[in-house]
TILUM-165372 format. One line per 4 residues: number of its first residue (from 1); for each residue x, y, z negated of N, C-alpha, C. Coordinates in steps of 0.1 Angstrom, whole numbers, m for minus. Each point is the difference from the previous one (the first is absolute). Layout:
NUM	X/Y/Z/X/Y/Z/X/Y/Z  ... $
***
This chain:
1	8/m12/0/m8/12/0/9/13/0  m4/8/6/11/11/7/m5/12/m15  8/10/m4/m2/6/m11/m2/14/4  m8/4/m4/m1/19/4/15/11/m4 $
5	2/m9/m14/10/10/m3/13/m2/6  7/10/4/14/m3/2/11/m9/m3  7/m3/6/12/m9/m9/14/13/2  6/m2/m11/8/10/m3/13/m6/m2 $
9	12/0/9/16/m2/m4/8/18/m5  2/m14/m8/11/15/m10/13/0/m1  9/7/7/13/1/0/3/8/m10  12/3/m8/10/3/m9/m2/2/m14 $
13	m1/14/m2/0/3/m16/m18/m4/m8  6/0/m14/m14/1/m11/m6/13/6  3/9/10/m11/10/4/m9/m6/6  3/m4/8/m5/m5/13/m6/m6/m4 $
17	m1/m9/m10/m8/m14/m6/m10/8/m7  m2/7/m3/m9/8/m11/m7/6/14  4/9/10/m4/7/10/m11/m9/10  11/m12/1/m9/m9/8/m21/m3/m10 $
21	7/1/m11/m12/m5/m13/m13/8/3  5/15/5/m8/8/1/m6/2/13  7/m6/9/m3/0/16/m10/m15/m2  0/m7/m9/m6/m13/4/m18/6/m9 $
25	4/8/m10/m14/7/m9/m7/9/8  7/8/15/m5/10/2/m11/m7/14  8/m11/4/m11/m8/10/m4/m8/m2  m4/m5/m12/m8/m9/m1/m12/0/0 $
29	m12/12/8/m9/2/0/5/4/18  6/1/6/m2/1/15/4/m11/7  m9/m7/8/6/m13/11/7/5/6  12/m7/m5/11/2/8/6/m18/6 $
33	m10/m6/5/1/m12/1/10/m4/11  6/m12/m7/13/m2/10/12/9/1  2/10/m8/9/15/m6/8/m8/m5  18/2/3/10/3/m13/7/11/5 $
37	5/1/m12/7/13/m5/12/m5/m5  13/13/9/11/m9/m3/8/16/m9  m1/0/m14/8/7/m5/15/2/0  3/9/8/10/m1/5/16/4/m13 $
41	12/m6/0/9/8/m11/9/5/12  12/12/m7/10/5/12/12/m3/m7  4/m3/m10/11/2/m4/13/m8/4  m4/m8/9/13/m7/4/m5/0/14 $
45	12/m2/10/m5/m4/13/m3/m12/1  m2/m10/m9/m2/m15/0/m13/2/m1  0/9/m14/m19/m5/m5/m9/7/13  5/13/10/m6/1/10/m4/m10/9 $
49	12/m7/3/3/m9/4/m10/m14/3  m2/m4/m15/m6/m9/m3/m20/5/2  0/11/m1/m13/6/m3/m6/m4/17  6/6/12/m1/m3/13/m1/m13/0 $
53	13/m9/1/m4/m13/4/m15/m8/m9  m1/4/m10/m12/m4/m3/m12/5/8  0/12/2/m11/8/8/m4/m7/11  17/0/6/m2/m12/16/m8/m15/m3 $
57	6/m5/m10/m4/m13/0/m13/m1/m6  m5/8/m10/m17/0/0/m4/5/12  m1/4/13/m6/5/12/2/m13/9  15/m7/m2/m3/m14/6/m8/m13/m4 $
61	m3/3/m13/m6/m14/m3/m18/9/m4  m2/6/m2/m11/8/3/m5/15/10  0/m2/11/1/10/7/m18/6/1  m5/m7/m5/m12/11/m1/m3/9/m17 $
65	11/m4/m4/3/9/m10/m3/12/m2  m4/12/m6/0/13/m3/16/3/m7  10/5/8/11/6/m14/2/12/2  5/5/m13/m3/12/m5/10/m4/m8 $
69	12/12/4/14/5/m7/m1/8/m7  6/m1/m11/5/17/m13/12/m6/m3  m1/11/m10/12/m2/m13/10/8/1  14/6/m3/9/m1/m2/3/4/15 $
73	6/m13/8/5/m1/16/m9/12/8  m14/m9/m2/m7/7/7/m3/16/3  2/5/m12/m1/14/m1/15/7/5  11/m6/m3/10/2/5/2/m1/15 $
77	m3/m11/4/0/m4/18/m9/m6/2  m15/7/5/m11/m4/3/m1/m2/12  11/5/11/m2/m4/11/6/m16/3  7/0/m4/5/m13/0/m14/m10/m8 $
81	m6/m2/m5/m12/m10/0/m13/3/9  1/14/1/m11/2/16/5/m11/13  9/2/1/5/m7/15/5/m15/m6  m4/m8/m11/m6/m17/m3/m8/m3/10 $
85	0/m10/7/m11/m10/4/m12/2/m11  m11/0/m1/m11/m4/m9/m2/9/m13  7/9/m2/1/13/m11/m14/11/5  m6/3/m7/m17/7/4/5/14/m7 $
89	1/m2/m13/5/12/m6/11/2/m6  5/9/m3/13/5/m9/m3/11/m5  0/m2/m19/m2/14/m8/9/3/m9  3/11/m2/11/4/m10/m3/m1/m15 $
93	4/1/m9/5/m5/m16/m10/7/m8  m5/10/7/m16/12/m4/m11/m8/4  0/2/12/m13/m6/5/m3/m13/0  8/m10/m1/m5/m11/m2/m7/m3/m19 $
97	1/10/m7/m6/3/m12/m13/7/m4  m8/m1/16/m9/11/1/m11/m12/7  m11/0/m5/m10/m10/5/m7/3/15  2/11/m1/m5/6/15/8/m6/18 $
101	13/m2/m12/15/m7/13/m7/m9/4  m9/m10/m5/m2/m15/1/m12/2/11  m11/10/3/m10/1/5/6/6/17  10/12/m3/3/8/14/8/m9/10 $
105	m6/0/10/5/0/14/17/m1/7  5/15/m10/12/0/6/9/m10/0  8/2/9/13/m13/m1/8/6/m10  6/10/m5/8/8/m3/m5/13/m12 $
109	3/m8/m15/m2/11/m7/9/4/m10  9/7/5/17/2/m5/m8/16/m8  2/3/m8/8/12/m12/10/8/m3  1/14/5/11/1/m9/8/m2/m13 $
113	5/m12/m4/m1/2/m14/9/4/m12  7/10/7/2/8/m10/m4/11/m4  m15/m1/7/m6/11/m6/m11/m5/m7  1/m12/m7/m9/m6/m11/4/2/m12 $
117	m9/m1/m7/m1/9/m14/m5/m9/m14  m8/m12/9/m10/m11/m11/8/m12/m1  m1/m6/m9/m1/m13/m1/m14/m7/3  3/m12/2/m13/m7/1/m12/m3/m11 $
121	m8/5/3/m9/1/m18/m9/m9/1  4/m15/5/m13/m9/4/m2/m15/m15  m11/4/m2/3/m11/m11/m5/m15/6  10/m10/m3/m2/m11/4/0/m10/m10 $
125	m7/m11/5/m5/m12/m14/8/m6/0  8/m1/9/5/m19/m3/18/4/10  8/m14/0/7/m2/6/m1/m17/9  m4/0/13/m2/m10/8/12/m12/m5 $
129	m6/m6/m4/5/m14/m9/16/m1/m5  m5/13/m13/13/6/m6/m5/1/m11  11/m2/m11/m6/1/m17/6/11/m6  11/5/5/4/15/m1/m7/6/15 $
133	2/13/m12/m12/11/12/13/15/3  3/7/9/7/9/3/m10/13/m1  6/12/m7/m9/8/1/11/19/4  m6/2/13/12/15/3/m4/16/m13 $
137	14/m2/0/5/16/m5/3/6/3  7/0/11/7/10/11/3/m8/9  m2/9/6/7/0/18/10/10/8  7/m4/6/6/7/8/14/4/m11 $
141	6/8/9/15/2/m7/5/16/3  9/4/m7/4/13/4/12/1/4  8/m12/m4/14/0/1/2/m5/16  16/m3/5/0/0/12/12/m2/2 $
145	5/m19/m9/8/m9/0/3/3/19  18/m7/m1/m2/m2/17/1/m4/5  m4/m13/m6/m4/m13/7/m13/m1/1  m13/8/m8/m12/m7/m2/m10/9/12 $
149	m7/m5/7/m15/0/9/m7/4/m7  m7/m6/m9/m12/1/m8/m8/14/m4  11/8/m3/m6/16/m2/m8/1/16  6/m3/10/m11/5/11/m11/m11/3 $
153	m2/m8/m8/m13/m15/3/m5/7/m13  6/5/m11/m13/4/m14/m1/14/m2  6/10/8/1/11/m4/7/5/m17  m3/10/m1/2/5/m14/m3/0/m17 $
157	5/0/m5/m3/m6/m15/m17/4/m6  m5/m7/m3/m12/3/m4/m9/m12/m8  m5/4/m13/m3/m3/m11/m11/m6/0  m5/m9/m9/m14/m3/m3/m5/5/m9 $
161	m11/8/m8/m3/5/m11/m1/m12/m12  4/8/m9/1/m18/m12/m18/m1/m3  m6/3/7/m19/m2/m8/m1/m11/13  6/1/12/m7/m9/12/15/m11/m5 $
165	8/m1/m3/8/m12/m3/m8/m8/m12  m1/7/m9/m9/m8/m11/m10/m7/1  m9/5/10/m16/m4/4/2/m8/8  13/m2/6/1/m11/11/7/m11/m12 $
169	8/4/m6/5/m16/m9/m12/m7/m6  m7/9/m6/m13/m4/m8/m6/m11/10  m3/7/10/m7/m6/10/7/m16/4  13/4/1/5/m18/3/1/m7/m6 $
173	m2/6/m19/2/m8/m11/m12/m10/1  m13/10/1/m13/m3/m3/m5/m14/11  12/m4/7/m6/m3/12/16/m12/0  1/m1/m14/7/m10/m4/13/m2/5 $
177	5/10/1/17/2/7/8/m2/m17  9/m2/m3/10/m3/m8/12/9/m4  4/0/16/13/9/m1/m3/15/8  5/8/1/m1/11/9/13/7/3 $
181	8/2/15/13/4/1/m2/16/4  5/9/m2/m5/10/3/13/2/12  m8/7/14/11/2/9/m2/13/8  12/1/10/3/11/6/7/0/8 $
185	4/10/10/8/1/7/16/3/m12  m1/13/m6/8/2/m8/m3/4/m11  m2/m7/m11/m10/m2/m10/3/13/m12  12/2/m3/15/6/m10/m7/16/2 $
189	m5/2/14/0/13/3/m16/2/m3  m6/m6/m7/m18/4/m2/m2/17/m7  m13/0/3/m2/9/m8/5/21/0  8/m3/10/6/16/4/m11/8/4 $
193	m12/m8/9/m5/7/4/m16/4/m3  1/m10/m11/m15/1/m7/5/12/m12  m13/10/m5/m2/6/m7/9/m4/m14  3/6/m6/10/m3/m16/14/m6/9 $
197	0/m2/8/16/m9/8/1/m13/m13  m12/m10/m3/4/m11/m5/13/m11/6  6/m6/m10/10/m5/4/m10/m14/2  18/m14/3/m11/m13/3/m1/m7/m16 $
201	8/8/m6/1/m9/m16/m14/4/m6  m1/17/m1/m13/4/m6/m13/m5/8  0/0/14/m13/m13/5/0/m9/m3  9/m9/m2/2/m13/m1/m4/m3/m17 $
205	5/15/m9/m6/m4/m14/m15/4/m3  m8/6/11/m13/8/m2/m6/m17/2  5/m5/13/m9/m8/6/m3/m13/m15  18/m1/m7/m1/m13/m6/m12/3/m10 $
209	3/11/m7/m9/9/m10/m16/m3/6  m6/2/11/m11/5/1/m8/m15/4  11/m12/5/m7/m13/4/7/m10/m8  m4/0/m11/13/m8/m12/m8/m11/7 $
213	m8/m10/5/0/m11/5/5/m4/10  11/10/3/12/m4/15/12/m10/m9  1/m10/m3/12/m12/m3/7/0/6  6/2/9/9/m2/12/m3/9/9 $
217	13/12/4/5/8/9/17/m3/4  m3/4/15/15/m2/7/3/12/7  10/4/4/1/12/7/8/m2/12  0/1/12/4/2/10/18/8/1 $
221	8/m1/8/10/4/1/2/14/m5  10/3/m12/5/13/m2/12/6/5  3/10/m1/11/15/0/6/m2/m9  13/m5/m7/8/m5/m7/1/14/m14 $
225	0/10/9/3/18/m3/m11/5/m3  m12/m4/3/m18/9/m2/m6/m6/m7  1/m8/m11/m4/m8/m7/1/10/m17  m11/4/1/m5/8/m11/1/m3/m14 $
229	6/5/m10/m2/m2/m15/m12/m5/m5  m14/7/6/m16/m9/m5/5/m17/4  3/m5/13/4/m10/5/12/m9/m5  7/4/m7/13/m5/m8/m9/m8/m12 $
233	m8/13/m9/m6/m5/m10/m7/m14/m2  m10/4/17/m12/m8/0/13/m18/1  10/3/9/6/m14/m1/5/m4/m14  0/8/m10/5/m4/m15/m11/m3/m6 $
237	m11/5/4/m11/m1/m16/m11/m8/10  m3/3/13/m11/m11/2/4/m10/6  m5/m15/m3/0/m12/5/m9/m2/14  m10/6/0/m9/0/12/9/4/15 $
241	10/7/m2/11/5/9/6/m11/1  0/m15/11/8/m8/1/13/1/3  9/m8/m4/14/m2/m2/5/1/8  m2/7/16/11/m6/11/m7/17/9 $
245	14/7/6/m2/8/4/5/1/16  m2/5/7/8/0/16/9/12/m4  13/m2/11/4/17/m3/3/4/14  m3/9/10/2/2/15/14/6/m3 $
249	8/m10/m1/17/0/4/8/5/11  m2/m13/6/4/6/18/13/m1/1  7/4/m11/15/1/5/14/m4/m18  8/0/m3/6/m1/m10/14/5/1 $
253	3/9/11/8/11/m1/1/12/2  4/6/m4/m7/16/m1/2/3/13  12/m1/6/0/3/16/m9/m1/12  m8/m10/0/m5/m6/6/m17/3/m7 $
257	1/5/m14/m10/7/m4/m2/13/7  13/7/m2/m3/10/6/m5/7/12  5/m14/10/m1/2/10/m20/m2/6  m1/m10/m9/m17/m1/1/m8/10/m3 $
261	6/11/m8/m10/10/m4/m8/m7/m15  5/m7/m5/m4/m7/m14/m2/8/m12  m6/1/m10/0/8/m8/10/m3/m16  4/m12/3/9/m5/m13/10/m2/7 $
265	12/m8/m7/12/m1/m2/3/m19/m4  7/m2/3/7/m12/m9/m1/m3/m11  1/13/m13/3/0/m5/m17/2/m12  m11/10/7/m7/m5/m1/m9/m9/m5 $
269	0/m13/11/m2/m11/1/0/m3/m13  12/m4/m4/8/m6/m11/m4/4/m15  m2/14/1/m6/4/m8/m13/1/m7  m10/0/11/m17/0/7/0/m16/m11 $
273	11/m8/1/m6/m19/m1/4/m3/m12  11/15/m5/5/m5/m15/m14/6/m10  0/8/8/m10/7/m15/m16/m1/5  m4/m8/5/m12/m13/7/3/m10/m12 $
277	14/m6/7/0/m11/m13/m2/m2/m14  9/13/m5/1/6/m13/m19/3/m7  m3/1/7/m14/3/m5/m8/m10/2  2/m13/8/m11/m11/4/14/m13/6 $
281	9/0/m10/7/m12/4/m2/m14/10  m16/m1/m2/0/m13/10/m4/7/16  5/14/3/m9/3/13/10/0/9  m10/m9/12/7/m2/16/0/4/9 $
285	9/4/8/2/6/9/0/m2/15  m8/5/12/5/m5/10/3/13/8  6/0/11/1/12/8/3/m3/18  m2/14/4/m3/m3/14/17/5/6 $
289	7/m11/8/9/4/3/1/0/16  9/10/8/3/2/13/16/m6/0  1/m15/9/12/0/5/6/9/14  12/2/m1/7/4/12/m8/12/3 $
293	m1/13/m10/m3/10/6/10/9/9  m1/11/7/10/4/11/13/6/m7  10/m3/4/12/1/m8/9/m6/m13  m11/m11/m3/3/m9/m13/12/m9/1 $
297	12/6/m9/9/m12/5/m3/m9/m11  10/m12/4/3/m11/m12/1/6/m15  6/9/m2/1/3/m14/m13/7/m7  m9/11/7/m11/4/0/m9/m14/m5 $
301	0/m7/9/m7/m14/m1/3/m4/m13  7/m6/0/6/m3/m15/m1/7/m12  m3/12/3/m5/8/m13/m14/m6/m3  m10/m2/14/m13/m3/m4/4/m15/m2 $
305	3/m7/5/1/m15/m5/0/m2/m15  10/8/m7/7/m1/m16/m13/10/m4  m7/6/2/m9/6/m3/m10/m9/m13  m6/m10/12/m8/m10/m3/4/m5/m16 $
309	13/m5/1/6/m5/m11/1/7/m11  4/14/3/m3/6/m10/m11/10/m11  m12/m2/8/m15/0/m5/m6/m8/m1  6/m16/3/m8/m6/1/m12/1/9 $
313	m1/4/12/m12/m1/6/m3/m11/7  m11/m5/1/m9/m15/7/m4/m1/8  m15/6/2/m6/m2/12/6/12/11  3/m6/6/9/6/9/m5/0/18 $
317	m9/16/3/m1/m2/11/8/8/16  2/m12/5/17/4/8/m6/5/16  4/9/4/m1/3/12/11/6/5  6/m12/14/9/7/8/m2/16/7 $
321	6/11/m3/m4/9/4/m4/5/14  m10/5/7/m10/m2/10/3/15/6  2/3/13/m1/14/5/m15/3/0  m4/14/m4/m13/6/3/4/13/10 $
325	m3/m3/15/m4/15/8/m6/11/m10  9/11/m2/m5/7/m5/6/5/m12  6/m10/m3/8/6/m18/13/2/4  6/10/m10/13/2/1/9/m10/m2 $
329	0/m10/m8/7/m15/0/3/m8/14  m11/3/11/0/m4/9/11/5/9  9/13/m1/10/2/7/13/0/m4  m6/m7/m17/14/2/m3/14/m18/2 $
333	13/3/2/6/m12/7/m9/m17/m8  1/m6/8/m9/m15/m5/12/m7/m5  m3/m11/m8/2/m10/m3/m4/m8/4  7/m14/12/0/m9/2/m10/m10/m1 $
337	m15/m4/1/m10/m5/4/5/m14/m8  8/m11/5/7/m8/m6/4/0/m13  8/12/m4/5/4/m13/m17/1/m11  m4/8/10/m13/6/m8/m3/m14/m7 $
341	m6/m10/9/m7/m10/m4/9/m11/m11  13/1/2/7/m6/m6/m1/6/m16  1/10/m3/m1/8/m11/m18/m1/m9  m9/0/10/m8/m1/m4/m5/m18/m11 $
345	6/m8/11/4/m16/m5/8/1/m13  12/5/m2/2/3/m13/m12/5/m7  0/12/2/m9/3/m14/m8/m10/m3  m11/m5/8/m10/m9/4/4/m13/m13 $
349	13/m1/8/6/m12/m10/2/m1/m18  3/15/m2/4/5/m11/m15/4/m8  m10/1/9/m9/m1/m13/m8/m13/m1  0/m6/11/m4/m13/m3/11/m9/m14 $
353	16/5/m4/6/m4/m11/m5/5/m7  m8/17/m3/m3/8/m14/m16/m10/m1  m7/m1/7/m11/m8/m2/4/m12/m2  5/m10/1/2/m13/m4/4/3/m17 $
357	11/8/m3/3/5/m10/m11/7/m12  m7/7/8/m14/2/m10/m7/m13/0  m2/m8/9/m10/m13/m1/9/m6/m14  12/m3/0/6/m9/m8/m1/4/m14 $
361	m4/18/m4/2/5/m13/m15/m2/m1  m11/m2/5/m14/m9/m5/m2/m9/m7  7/m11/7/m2/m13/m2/2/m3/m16  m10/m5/m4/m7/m2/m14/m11/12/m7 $
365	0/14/8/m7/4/m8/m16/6/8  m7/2/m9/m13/2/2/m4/16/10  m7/m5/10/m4/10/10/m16/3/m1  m3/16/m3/m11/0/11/m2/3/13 $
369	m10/m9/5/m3/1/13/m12/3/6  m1/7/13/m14/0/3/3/m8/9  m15/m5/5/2/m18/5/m8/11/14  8/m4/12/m6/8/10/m8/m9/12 $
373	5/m14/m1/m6/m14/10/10/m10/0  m11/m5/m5/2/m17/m2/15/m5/m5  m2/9/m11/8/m6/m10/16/8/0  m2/11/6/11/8/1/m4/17/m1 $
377	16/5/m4/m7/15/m6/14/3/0  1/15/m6/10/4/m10/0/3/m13  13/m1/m8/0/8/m13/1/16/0  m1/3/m13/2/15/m1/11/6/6 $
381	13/m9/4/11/8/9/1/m4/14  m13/m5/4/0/m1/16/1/m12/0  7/m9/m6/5/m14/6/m10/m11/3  3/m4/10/m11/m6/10/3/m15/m10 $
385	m14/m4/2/2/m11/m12/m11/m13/5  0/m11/m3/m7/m12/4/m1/m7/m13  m18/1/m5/m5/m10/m11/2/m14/4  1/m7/m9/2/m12/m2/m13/m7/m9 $
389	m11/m3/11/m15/m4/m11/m5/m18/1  m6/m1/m8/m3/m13/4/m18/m4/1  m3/12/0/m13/8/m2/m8/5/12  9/0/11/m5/4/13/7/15/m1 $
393	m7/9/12/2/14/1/m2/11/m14  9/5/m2/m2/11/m12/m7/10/5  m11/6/m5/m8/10/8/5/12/0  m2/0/12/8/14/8/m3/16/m4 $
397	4/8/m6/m1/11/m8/2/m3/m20  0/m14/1/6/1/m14/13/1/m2  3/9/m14/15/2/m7/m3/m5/m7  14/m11/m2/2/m13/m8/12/1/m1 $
401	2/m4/m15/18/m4/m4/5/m11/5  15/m3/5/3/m12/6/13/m3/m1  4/m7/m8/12/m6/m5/9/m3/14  13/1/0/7/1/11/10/m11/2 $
405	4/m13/10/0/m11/m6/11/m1/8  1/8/16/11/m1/9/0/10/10  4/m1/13/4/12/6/m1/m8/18  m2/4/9/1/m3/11/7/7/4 $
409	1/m4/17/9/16/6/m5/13/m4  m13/m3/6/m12/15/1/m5/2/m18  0/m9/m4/m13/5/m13/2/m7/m12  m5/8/m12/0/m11/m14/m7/m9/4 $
413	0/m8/m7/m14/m14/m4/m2/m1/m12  m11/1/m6/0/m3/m14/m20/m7/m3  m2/0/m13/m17/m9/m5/m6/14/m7  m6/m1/2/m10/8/m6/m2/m5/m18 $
417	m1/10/m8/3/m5/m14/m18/2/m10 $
***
């Protein structure tokens, strides 16, 4: 039986996943039968990459398809999915947030968007067969790294008021969500532009204050440097603030910082993770790193490599660095394609040892977890974990304690206690 509502693929970040949430609530009252929607990401030339060849190959195995391109790419290079085989429409990062996109005609409904001003104010129930729910704070960025795209796919920094963040957690609570991550394009930077210039600590402590039945919050990637005193605290005195933070890294030498347009230092870093620690000893770290950015020698490299080691950082997400048309990184001398990828395999390698290494400092002791399907979940520091029941399926949205018994490549394993 063929379904009215759309089917929706979602490329890249917790935006997008939360964005798509809202694209899937805003049509579900218009036949849009036989419709997908391919949310597009920009930030690598791969994930473009990968976004097309999908495009193509849903048009070959369904060619009477309806598709309809956004996201990220799309708003950036909308001509390029106009001229797809089988592509109907392409809308930019605005309009596809607007219910009226879904009814009009045009092929083509691009935005300027840096002349946007809102965030998205859409309240949504649920997350499509998800037990954590994403909910936006900001969007867009002001800064203007020189490697990164994204300022021209989200425009400019801009806030959510904390009364429509609230009423939306409520809303996911009520509707039996567990955890809530709060995300953004660049999260560090909230609040400049709403009235009082609230920071993300003082939101983050209105929200905990005003919905004490929120148990579990996570936060999306931070600014090592913009990380607020209210926000320091809230990691010392509240528990609801889980134990594992992202830090947008990028680089581990200052040169090579500098050269990105970064807002910290080396040094920094280091700092950012001691007095994190010092106030919440068991908290984890992961961070987003760029191999082989333009001009990186071996020794540069090697600053970020020893980096790892010396903050201890884990989840570790690696990208060989990517030219973007358009950024100033893009003309500056390259690094070697080969080298790139080689570099990136290290790091790659080096956090798969700091994660084995966290797996092993588990083993014996008691986890909670939220059970997300069929008998798998994470604990409070992210770690991907596999119950061990003799009971059948552990139902899906419960947090349960679970004794930790051994370790796989990927995940604890432990029984539920």
């Amino acid at each position: 039986m063929t379904k009215k509502n759309p089917e929706i693929i979602t490329f890249g970040c917790r935006l997008n996943i939360y964005e798509s949430e809202v694209i899937r609530s805003l049509t579900e009252n218009i036949d849009l039968e036989n419709t997908v929607i391919f949310n597009t990401c920009a930030v690598t030339k791969e994930a473009e990459r990968q976004a097309r060849q999908s495009i193509r190959r849903m048009h070959r195995e369904r060619p009477d398809a309806n598709i309809i391109v956004t996201g990220c790419s799309a708003q950036i290079h909308p001509e390029t999915y106009l001229e797809i085989e089988g592509v109907s429409q392409v809308m930019g990062n605005e309009t596809k947030m607007q219910v009226e996109s879904y009814t009009s005609k045009d092929r083509l409904q691009i935005t300027n968007i840096m002349e946007a001003t809102e965030t998205a104010s859409h309240l949504i129930s649920g997350f499509d067969g998800k037990t954590r729910a994403f909910v936006q704070v900001q969007n867009g960025c002001d800064h203007r790294c020189t490697f990164c795209i994204i300022p021209f796919g989200r425009g400019n920094s801009r806030s959510a008021p904390i009364g429509e963040i609230v009423n939306q957690v409520r809303s996911l609570l009520e509707n039996d969500y567990k955890e809530i991550v709060l995300t953004g394009v660049d999260i560090t930077s909230y609040g400049h532009d709403l009235p009082g210039k609230p920071s993300l600590g003082q939101m983050i402590r209105r929200l905990l204050a005003q919905v004490p039945e929120l148990k579990r919050l996570r936060l999306s990637s931070l600014d090592p440097v913009e990380v607020d005193d209210d926000l320091y605290k809230l990691i010392a005195e509240d528990e609801r603030l889980l134990p594992h933070l992202h830090i947008s890294l990028q680089a581990g030498d200052d040169m090579v910082l500098k050269r990105m347009k970064r807002r910290h230092l080396r040094e920094d870093v280091v700092s950012f993770c001691k007095k994190i620690r010092d106030l919440r000893p068991d908290m984890v770290f992961g961070a987003d790193i760029i191999a082989g950015f333009p001009t990186e020698t071996d020794e540069m490299f090697e600053n970020t490599y020893n980096l790892i080691d010396e903050t201890d950082l884990t989840f570790l997400h690696v990208f060989p660095y990517s030219e973007r048309d358009g950024t100033p990184a893009a003309k500056m001398p390259t690094v070697d394609k080969k080298i790139r990828k080689a570099r990136a395999t290290k790091l790659r390698e080096k956090g798969k040892e700091r994660m084995h290494a966290l797996f092993a400092s588990k083993i014996g002791t008691i986890e909670s977890v939220l059970v997300e399907s069929h008998n798998k979940g994470h604990t409070d520091h992210f770690i991907p974990i596999e119950i061990l029941s003799e009971n059948g399926h552990e139902e899906i949205g419960n947090i349960v304690n679970v004794r930790i018994e051994k370790a796989s490549e990927n995940a604890l394993i432990g029984e539920i206690i």
